[in-house]
N, C-alpha and C positions, 0 to 999 in steps of 0.2 A: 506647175511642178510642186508647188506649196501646198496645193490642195490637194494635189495624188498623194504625197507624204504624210498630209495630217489623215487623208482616209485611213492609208497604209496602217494606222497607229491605232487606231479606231478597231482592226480585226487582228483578231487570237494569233497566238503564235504559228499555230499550224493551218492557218489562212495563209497567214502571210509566207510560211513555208512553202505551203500549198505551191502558192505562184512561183518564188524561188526555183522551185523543182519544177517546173512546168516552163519557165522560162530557160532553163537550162537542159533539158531534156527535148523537150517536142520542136515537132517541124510545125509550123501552124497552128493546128487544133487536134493535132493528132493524139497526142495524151496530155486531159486537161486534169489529172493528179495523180500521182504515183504512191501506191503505199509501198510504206520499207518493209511489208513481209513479202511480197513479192518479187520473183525474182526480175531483176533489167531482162527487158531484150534484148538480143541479140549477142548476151554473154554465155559462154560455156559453161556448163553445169558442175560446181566446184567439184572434187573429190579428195573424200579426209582419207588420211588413215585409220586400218581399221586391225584390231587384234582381236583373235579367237577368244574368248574368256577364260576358256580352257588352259589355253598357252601363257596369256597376259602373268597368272598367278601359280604356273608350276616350277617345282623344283626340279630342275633335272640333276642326278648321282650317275656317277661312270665308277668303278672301280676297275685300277690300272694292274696290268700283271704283278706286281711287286706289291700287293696289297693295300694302295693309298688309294684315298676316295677322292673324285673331284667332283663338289657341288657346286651348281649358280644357278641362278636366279635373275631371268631379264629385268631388267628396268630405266623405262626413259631417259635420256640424260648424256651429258659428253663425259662424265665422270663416272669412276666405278670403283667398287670396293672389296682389296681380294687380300687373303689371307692364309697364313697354314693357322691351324688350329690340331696342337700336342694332346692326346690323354696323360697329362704329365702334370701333378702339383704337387703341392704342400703334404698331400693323404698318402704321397707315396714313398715319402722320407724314411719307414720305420727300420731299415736297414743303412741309413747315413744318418752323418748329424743332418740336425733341421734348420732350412734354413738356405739350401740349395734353389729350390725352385725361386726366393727372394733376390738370389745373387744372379741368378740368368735372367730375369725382368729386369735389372740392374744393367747386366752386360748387352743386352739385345740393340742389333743396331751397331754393333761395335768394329772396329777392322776385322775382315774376312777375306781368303785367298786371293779375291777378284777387286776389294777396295781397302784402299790402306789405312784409310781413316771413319772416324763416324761424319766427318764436314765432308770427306768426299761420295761419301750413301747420301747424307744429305744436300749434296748439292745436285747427284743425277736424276734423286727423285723430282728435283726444281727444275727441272730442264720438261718437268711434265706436268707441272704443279702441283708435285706429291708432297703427303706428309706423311711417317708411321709412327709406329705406334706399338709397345710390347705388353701384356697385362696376362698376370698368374691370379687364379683363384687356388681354392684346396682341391680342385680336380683337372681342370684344363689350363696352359698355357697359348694365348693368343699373339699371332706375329700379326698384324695387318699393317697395309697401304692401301690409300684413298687420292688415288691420280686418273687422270684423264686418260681416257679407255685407248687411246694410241699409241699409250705409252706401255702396255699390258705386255710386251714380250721381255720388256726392260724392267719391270714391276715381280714378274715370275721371276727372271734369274738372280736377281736381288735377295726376293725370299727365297730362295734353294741357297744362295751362299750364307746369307744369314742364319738360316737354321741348323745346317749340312756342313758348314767350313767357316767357324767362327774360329778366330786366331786365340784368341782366351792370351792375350799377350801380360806378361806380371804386372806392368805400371798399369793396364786396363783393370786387374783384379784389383791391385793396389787404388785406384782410385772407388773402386766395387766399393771395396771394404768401407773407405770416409765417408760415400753416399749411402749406404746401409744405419754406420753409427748414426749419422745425423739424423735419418730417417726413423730409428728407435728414439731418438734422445725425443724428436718431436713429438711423437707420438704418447713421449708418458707428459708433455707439456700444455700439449694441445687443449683451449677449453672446451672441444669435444668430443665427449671421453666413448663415442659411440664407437669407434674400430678396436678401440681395446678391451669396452663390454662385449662385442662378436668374438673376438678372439678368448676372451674368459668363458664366457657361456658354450663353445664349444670343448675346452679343454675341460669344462664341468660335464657336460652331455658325453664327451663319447672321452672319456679317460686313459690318456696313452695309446689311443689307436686310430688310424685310418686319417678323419675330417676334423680329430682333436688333437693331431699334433700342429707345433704354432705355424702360421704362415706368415709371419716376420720371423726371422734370423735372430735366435737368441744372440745375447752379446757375448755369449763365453763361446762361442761358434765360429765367431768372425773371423777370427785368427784360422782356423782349423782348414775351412772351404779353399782349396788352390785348384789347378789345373786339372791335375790327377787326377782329385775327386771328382768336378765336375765333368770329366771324360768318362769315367767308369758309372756316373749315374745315366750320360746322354747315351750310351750305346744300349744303356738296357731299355731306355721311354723313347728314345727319339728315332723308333723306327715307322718303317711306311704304315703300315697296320693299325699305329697309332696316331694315325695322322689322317686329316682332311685339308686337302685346297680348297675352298670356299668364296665364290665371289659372287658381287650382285651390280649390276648393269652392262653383262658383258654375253657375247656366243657361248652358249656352251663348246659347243665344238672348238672353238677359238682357245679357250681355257684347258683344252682337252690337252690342244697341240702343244699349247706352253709348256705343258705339266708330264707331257710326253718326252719334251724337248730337255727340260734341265730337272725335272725329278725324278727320270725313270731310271737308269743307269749311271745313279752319282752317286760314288762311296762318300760315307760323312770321313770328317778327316781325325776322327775316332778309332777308326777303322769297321770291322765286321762288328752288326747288331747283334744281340745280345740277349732277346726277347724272353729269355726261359730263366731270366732273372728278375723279370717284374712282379711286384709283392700285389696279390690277386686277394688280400686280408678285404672282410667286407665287414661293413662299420657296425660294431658293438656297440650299442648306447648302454651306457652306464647312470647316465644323474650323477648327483652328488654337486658340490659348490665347493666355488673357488672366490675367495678372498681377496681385496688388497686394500690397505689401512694408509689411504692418505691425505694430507692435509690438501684440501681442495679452495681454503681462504683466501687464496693469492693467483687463483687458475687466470684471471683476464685482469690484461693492464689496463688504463686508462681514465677516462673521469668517472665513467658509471661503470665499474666491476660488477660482473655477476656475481647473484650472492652465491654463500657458500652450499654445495648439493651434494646430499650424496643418492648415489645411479644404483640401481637395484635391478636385474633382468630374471626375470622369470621362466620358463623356457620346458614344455611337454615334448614328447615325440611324435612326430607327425610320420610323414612317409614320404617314401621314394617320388622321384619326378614320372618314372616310369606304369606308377601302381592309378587306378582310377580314379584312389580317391584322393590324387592330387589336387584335380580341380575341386572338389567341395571343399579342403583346406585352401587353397587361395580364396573364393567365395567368403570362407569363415574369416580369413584376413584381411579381407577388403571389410566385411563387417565391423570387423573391430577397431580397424585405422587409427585412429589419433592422432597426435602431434604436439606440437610445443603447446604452451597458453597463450605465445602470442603469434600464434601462425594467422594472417592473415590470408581471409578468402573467404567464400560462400561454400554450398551443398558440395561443389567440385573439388575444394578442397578436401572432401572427408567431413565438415560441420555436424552433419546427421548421423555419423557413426556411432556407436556405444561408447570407443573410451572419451571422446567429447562428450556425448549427452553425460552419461551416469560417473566420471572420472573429473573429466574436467570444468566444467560446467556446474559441478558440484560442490567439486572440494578445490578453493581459490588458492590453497593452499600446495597444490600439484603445481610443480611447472613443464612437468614433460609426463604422459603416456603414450606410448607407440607400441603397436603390434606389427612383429617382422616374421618373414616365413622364409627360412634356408631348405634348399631342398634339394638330394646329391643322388647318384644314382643307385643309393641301399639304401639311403635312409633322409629323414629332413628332422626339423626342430621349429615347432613356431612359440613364439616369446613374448612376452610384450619387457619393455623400459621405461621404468616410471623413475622421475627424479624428484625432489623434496628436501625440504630443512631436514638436517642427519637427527635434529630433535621429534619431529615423525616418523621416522622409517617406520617405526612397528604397525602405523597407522597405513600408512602407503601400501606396506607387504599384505596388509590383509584387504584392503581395496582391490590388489590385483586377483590375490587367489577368489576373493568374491566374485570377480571378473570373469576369471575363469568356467568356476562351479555354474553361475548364469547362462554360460554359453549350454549348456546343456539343455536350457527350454529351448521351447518351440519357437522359433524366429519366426515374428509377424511378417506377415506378406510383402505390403510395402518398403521396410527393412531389407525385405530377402532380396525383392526385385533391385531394389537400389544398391544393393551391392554389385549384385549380377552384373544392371548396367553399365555401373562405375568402372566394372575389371576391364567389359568388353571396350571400354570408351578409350581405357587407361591404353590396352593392349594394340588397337588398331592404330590409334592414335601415334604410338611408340616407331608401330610398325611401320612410318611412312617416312622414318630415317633410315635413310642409308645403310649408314655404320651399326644398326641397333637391326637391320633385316640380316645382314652380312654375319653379323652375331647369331643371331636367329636359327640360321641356316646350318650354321658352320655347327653351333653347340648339339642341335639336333642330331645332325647326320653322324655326326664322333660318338653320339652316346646310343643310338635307335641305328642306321646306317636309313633310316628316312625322315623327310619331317611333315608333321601335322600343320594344314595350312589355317592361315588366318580364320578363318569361314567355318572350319571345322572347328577352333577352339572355342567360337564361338556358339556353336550349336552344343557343345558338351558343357558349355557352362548356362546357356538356355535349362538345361534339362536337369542342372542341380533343383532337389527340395528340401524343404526345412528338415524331412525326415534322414536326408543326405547329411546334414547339417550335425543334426543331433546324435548320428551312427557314430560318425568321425571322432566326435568334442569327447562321447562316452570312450569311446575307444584310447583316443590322447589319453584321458586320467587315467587311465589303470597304468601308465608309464612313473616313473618317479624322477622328479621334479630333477631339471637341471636351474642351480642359482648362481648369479656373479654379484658381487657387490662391491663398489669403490666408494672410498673415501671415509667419512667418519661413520664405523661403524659400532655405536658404544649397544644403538637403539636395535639393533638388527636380531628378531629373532633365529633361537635355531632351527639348525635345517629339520628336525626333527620335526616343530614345530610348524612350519610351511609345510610339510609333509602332509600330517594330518588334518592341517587346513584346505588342502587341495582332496585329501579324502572324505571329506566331511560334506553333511546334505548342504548348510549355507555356507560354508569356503570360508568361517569365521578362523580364528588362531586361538589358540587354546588361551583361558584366562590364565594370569598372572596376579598373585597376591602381594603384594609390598607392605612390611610391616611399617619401613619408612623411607618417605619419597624423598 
């Protein structure tokens, strides 16, 4: 036995396997080794699952008598994620105070005809293992839940009461109103001052109209928003028309019946819609800059305080999400990337980008440039946010418009591809969440009434060129400049001055002579 064992040790693992499998397989000498690509005898021949390609990745749209749309989207899984999605925000306030669409993401979720409480939605969604979820931009308002697909006839009638028949009870506003202030208060405390540079930058870009009135609740508002009003806003947005069901891991048909069952024939408890009151204004870009002077010294507590910065956003007119040459401005925005100075990470990060190579990598003195692209369905705005000692600003502002003016040459190849790939990488990547397809799906079909699939964004971003690049960049400047700027603003030139830095062949700022410094 001693010496069968030390042979045994003697040969390779898959000798010794060999035998293993041959002593547990064969009768005699009937198979003296089995490879594992082969299949066993006398087993049945497995059979996978299989889905048409076709099918795997289509959106199926129904549009129901009463004009609501229902989209979804198959996908794997015992969970799934459905939604209504409103044409209702912030851009459609120009006829109330503003500051509506912030107090309804506030109340969403709240007692409704069929539940008395928010702990009692929350606890039947637990009975499926759901969670929701309510989120306003300047154009859509989003209702979702993300529960197990058994639970989808209880998921629909949920969002029908919630959307349809929310009780809007006083101590619900009254509590509205304390999470609203609190939510202002943080927001001018916060040390990051990026949600209040978007909200500035767009109040500079489109002046009094449409995607530039605020989407926080001014505070002299707060008081004002009661029942009433938000009655008289939801009868004129929150009709079927303006509305999609939305889901992804679920039947279409399945989603059909639901939406058949508790959305087709339900008055809201509003009463009769309103439609021939929705403000159909389409976004004026204006430029121009907006200001605010404040002490930034004290923004972070603790042992290491960030020093003190002030935020400067720069911001051209781009174009609608709808227009072609959407895709070469995302292209041009992946280009330009940026980020903090201490963003950790490699090429995936953004490293090879322009405002890293020629921005930050340059001047040690930067601690933030980023380039961001909002994009609505009349119009968009792409910006970069550079932050700095308030004792450079004047230094900083003319780095970006140089930035800018740059963007107008010929984007080297390598450059171009790596942007390209970075969007597609960013994009599918994205697209393999749930709740970010569910999004996808929903935002689409409400603003197009189809949507463009993964594969095809792909191919139209394939087919961006430099020449694509340089059409756009030229096109952006001839817009006039939207600026925000916070904090200490002694160094800040004017806007005149960034004007015809951005008109000019090098994007320099006009000289300034000081008799004494």
């Amino acid at each position: 036995m001693a010496a069968h064992m030390s042979r045994l040790r003697g040969w390779s693992r898959a000798q010794r396997y060999g035998i293993a499998v041959c002593r547990q397989y064969s009768s005699g000498s009937a198979y003296h080794s089995v490879s594992l690509s082969t299949p066993l005898p006398g087993i049945p021949k497995p059979v996978f699952a299989s889905v048409d390609g076709h099918e795997k990745h289509e959106t199926k749209i129904t549009t129901l008598e009463n004009g609501l749309k229902v989209a979804s989207q198959n996908k794997f899984g015992q969970f799934c994620t459905v939604g209504i999605l409103v044409n209702s925000g912030s851009r459609h306030e120009a006829k109330y105070p503003s500051g509506i669409a912030h107090f309804l993401e506030k109340l969403s979720f709240s007692s409704t005809a069929q539940f008395g409480s928010k702990d009692e939605i929350l606890l039947t969604l637990e009975k499926h293992g759901g969670i929701c979820d309510c989120q306003t931009s300047r154009d859509t308002t989003m209702y979702a839940v993300s529960a197990e697909v058994k639970g989808l006839d209880t998921v629909v009638n949920l969002l029908s009461d919630v959307v349809l028949q929310p009780r809007l009870l006083d101590e619900e506003i009254e509590m509205t109103r304390m999470a609203v202030r609190f939510e202002l208060e943080d927001l001018n405390m916060r040390p990051d001052p990026e949600p209040l540079l978007t909200e500035m930058i767009h109040a500079a870009a489109y002046r009094g109209n449409t995607v530039g009135l605020p989407r926080f609740c001014p505070p002299e508002n707060v008081e004002k928003i009661d029942r009433k009003l938000l009655h008289k806003y939801l009868q004129s947005y929150y009709c079927p028309e303006r509305m999609v069901l939305a889901g992804v891991g679920i039947e279409h048909e399945q989603l059909v019946q639901c939406a058949r069952k508790y959305l087709l024939n339900v008055k809201p408890v509003w009463g009769a819609s309103t439609p021939a009151n929705v403000d159909q204004s389409v976004a004026q870009y204006t430029g121009g800059i907006v200001k605010m002077v404040k002490d930034m010294s004290d923004v972070s507590l603790g042992p290491t305080p960030i020093p003190e910065l002030t935020h400067i956003m720069i911001g051209l007119e781009s174009c609608s999400f709808l227009e072609d040459d959407f895709i070469p401005f995302a292209v041009l925005n992946m280009m330009m990337g940026g980020g903090g100075s201490f963003s950790a990470g490699g090429p995936g990060k953004g490293m090879f980008t322009r405002l890293y190579l020629n921005v930050l990598n340059r001047h040690h003195w930067m601690y933030n440039a980023t380039s961001y692209h909002h994009s609505y369905e009349d119009s968009g705005l792409l910006c970069i946010h550079a932050s700095a000692d308030p004792r450079q600003v004047r230094e900083m502002v003319e780095i970006i418009t140089r930035e800018f003016i740059q963007m107008t040459g010929t984007a080297g190849e390598m450059e171009l591809e790596r942007a390209k790939t970075q969007l597609k990488s960013m994009l599918m990547m994205n697209l393999e969440s749930r709740p970010v397809i569910f999004e996808d799906v929903g935002r689409q079909v409400l603003a197009t009434g189809k949507r463009k699939l993964p594969h095809e964004l792909c191919e139209l971003i394939s087919n961006v060129t430099a020449s694509d690049i340089k059409r756009v960049t030229m096109k952006m400047l001839r817009s006039k400049p939207a600026v925000a700027a916070l904090g200490d603003l002694t160094e800040l030139p004017s806007y005149e001055d960034i004007q015809a830095a951005l008109s000019s062949k090098d994007g320099r700022l006009p000289r300034i002579y000081r008799l004494f410094r």
